[in-house]
N, C-alpha and C positions, 0 to 999 in steps of 0.2 A: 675057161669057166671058173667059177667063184667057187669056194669053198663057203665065205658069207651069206646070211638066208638074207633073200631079196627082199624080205616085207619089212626087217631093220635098214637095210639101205633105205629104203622108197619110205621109212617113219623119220629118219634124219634128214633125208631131201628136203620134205615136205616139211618137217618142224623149220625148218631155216629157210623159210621163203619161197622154195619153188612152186608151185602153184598147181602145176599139173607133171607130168613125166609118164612116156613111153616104157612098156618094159622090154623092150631093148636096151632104155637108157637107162634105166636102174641097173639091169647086167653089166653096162662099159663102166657106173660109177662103183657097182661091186668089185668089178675086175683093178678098179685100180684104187679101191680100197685095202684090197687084199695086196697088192704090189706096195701100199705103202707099208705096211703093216711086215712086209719081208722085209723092208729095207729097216725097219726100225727094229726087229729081230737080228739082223744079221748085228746090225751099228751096235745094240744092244750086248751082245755074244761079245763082240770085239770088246768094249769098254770091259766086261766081265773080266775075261780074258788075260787084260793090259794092266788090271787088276788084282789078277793070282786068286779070282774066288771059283767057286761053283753055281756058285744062286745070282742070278741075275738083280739088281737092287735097283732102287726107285732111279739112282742117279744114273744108272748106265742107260734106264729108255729115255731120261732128261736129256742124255749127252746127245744121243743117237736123234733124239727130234728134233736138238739144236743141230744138229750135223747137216740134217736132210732138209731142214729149213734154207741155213747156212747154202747150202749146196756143196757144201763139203763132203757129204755120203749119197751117192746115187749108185 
């Protein structure tokens, strides 16, 4: 289960073309909104990290989304 509120999932569905959706399927696209969202957190930490800071900076979610695009961070 999601920690994201399902009526922002099912407002970005719907703003991007899908036309209609189950909520069921708004749940699985929450559930893996939120698992990308960990992955880009964690990728995020690590850049911080490999960096010697404390505050996460714009560039370490930059790296981290290139990582997980990349598929170099899963």
């Amino acid at each position: 289960m999601s920690d994201l509120p399902n009526a922002a999932i099912k407002r970005i569905l719907l703003a991007n073309g899908v036309p209609r959706i189950s909520a069921s399927s708004v749940g699985i696209a929450a559930d893996a909104a939120q698992d990308f969202l960990v992955k880009l957190a964690k990728g995020a930490v690590e850049n911080m990290n490999a960096a010697k800071r404390k505050t996460v900076m714009d560039e370490d979610i930059q790296a981290a989304k290139a990582a997980i695009s990349s598929g170099r961070l899963f």
